[in-house]
Structures are given as structure tokens and as C-alpha cells.
Residue, then its C-alpha position, 0 to 999 in steps of 0.5 A: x166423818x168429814x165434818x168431824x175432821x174438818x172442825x178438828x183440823x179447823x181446831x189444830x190450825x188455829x192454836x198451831x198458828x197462835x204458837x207459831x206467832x207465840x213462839x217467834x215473839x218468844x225468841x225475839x223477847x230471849x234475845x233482847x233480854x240476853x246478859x253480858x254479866x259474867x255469872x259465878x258458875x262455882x255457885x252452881x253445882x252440875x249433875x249428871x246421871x250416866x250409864x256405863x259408856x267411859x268415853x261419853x262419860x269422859x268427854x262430858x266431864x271434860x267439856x264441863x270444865x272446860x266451860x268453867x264449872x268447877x263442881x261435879x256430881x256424877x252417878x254411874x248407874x250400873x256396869x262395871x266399877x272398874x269405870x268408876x275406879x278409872x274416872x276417879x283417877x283422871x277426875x279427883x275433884x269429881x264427886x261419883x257415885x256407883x250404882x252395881x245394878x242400875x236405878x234408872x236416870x232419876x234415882x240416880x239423879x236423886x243420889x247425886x242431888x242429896x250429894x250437893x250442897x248448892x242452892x241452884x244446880x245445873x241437871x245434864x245427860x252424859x251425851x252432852x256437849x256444852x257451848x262455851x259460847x251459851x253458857x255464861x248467858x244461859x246461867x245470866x239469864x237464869x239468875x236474872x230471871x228469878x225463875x225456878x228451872x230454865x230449860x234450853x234448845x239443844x241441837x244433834x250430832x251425829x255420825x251420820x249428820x249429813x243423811x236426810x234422816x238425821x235432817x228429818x229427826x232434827x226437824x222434828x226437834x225445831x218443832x217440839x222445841x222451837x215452835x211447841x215447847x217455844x209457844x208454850x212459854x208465852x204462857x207460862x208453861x214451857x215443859x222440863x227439858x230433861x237432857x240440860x237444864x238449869x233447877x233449883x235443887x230442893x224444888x227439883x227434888x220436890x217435883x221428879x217421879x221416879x215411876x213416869x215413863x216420861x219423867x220430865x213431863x211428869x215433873x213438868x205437871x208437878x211443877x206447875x201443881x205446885x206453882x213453881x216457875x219455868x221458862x224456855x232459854x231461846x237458844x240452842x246451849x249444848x248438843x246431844x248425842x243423836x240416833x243414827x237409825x230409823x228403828x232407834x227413832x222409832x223405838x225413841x218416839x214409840x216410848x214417848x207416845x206411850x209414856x204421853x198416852x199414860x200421862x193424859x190422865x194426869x192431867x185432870x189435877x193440871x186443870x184442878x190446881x193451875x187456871x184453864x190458860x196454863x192447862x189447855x197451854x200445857x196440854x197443846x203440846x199433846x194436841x200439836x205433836x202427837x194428836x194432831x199428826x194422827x188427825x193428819x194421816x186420818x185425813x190424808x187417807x180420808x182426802x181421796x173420798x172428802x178431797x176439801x179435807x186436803x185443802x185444810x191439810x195444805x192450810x196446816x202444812x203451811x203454817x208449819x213451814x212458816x213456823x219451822x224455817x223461822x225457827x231453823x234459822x240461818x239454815x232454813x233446811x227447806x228439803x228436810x221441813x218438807x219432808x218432815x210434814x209430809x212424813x212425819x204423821x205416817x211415823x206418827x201413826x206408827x208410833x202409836x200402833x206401836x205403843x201398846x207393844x211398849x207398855x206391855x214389853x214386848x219391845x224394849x228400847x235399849x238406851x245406850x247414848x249415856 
């Protein structure tokens, strides 16, 4: 058992610091390649999938404007019509959509994309908040780069932004985004970003799965099954309404860990369609948010019989910290990367303790932020 652990923490470690060195390159190569050209933003159609909640749905709109998109495409899936009626009234140039019943983000996405008429659109969750400062160098970038979907950073708000869990919480996005997804893009194969992303429509269209539980990851696999290009934007481009309880984080994780646990046997058509870098590339996001945090509370609790174990985990906590105050800066949130290590593998754990509850039913996570 100590040496199974010892070489799987050995294992971690290793692509951990190759993604950390990975990752720091990737935003420096972002920064030096950032455009001053002013993009023609009514080139690009936005589409946003949201649910009932009239205010976010409200500021979303207005904060798209506000950053010079003219074209809009809005499903609203599911309540009352009446919200539909009343943002038809404030919003006439808005194209909207009513589903009675809800279909789900991705159906509703699908109505709003056969809506559009623009070769390239820009995909948004209601919760979101644009920087106008970002914008016009995101589309720049996207178009310049010639890829197929550009995916941004994103940062939280909350009402409760100044509590240690929210500080927690927004560490835990550095990691997956910052250092995880950041990484990844040295190779080719940076994931979808649900919540904001630039997409060429026809092949978005082509990769989504209405069915996956983790639809962005689904579609990610997709993707690179049929070759198409993604690139991570190394800057934070909009907000994100955040969770302000520990249970809604847990129901949150809960879900990812189980859709990512059912998607793990989609990834043998990965290894068959794309070559082994791109595949065990893709794969180290599983390994390094998921995987390694439930070696890392095995071998915490196996350390008070094997204590070298503790060794190779203060090794691994390092190695974070670099990784992570790189990524947080110029607020390094020391307090809250400490303690995102040192907690994060326990909530891990429970996550997937958890899951077999989710894929079953038996606890349902109420999405209400869009």
C-alpha cells in the first residue's frame, strides 16, 4: 500500500509541476500576443440560455450592450411567459425565445443558435457579467488566432465575497482554470468553457450533447474527435454570479465529480481519434482535480502509519502554492491557497462519497443562478 501510494504521488507530482511550468508560459505567450485593433463586434451574434430570474436575465442584457454587442439571441427556458412579454417590452431589438417547460441549457442553446445568422457567436450564461475593458481584446484575439472556440478565465462575485469560503471556492477556480485548463493549453487541448466563450457556431452545433451531465466536457471530447481548435484566453473576461454556501458548493462539485466519473469511459474514442499527447493532455485534467485530491486524503490518513508519505504530500503542496500565487496574481490570497490545499482533498472526497446519490436521484442540485 505505501509504495502503491508513493509512486501515484510520484506520478501526480510530476505532470502537476509540468502544468504549473506549462501554465505560467501560457499567459506570458497570451499577454505578448494581446491586440489593440478594435474588433467589429456586430459580426458576432450572443447567445444566452437562461432561466426565470427576470433581474439576472435583466442585467445580463444590459451589461451585453453596454459592451457593444448589438445582437442578441435569448432562450428563456422555463416560468412564466409574463417574463418573456415584460423583456420583449424593455428589449425589442432582443431576439427571445419561451420555452413553457424547460429543455435544459443546451436545448435551449440549440433554439437560439438555429436563430442566428452569423458565422461566429459569442455563447454566455445569464449570470454573467462582461468587462468592457477585456472584450474588444478577447474578440481580437479570437479572430487573429483563427481558432474555432475561445475560452476565457472568469472570476466570482458574490454577496458574500469578503468570507474565507468564497476565497476558498475562488481558489479552487485559479486551479481548475489557471493552472489545470491553463496547462492544458500548451497542448492543444484546453476544454470548453461553458459560462462564456467565443464558438463558431456550425461547428458548436456540431460537438454539443444534450444528454452529458457535464456537456461542456462532453463537447470538449467531441471537439478534438473531430479536430476541430481550442485555445484558453489567459485573462479573467467576465464574472460570474458565485454560490454563497457551503451545501451549494457541495451540490456543485457533487455533480461535476459524477458527470467526470460517467465520462471517463468516453475517453477510449479520445485515445482512438487524437494522438496520445492530446489524450493523456486532456485526461490530466481528471487525474489533477479529481483523482489526485482523493490520493491525497488516502495518503494523508495513510501518513500516521507510512509518515514519508507526508513528505511526498508536502512536496505536492508546494508545488500548488507556486502554482496557484502565480496564477492569483496581484492578489496572491496566501490564507485562502493554504487552506484550499489543506481542504480541499477532504471535500474532494466527500464529492465523490456523494456522487452515487446524484446519479441515482437522490439528491438534486437546484440551479437557480441563471
Amino acid at each position: 500500500m505505501q509504495y502503491i501510494l508513493v509512486l501515484l504521488l510520484v506520478i501526480q507530482i510530476s505532470i502537476l509541476i509540468v502544468f504549473v511550468i506549462q501554465s505560467i508560459k501560457q499567459r506570458r505567450l497570451c499577454n505578448l500576443q494581446s491586440s489593440t485593433s478594435k474588433p467589429d463586434l456586430d459580426s458576432f451574434d450572443v447567445i444566452i440560455a437562461a432561466r426565470e430570474n427576470i433581474e439576472v436575465i435583466r442585467n445580463c442584457l444590459s451589461n451585453v450592450f453596454s459592451v457593444g454587442f448589438n445582437n442578441i439571441i435569448l432562450c428563456i427556458d422555463g416560468g412564466s411567459e409574463s417574463v418573456a412579454s415584460c423583456l420583449m417590452k424593455e428589449f425589442p431589438t432582443v431576439k427571445i425565445l419561451y420555452n413553457e417547460k424547460s429543455l435544459g441549457k443546451i436545448k435551449a442553446q440549440i433554439g437560439c443558435l438555429h436563430l442566428s445568422t452569423k458565422r461566429n457567436v459569442l455563447i454566455l450564461d445569464a449570470d454573467i457579467t462582461l468587462i468592457k475593458t477585456k472584450v474588444e481584446s478577447f474578440v481580437s484575439y479570437f479572430i487573429e488566432s483563427n481558432v474555432d472556440f475561445l475560452c476565457p478565465y472568469s472570476v466570482g462575485i458574490s454577496t458574500s465575497m469578503n468570507s474565507l469560503l468564497f476565497a476558498v471556492a475562488e481558489t479552487d477556480r485559479h486551479m481548475r482554470q489557471r493552472v489545470v485548463r491553463a496547462g492544458r493549453d500548451a497542448y492543444g487541448v484546453s476544454n470548453l468553457s461553458g459560462y462564456c466563450m467565443l464558438a463558431n457556431r456550425e461547428k458548436y452545433i456540431d460537438i454539443i450533447d444534450t444528454d452529458a451531465i457535464q456537456d461542456d466536457v462532453i463537447a470538449t471530447i467531441n471537439l478534438l474527435n473531430k479536430q476541430y481548435t481550442v485555445k484558453t484566453y489567459h485573462q479573467p473576461v467576465c464574472s460570474e454570479i458565485e454560490r454563497t454556501s457551503l451545501k451549494s458548493y457541495l451540490l456543485q462539485k457533487t455533480r461535476w465529480t459524477a458527470g467526470n466519473i460517467v465520462l471517463v469511459k468516453s475517453y477510449n474514442k479520445l485515445f482512438k481519434a487524437t494522438d496520445l499527447t492530446k489524450a493523456f493532455a486532456f485526461t490530466s485534467s481528471f487525474l489533477l482535480w479529481y483523482w489526485s485530491l482523493w490520493v491525497d486524503f488516502v495518503a494523508f490518513l495513510s501518513g500516521f502509519a507510512y509518515p514519508v508519505l507526508f513528505l511526498f504530500l508536502i512536496i505536492e503542496g508546494v508545488v500548488k502554492l507556486i502554482g496557484l500565487v502565480s496564477a492569483s496574481k496581484p492578489q496572491k490570497r496566501l490564507t485562502s491557497i493554504i487552506l484550499y490545499i489543506l481542504l480541499w482533498p477532504v471535500f474532494s472526497t466527500l464529492c465523490l462519497a456523494l456522487s452515487p446519490y446524484y446519479l441515482t436521484g437522490k439528491i438534486v442540485e437546484q440551479k437557480t443562478r441563471r
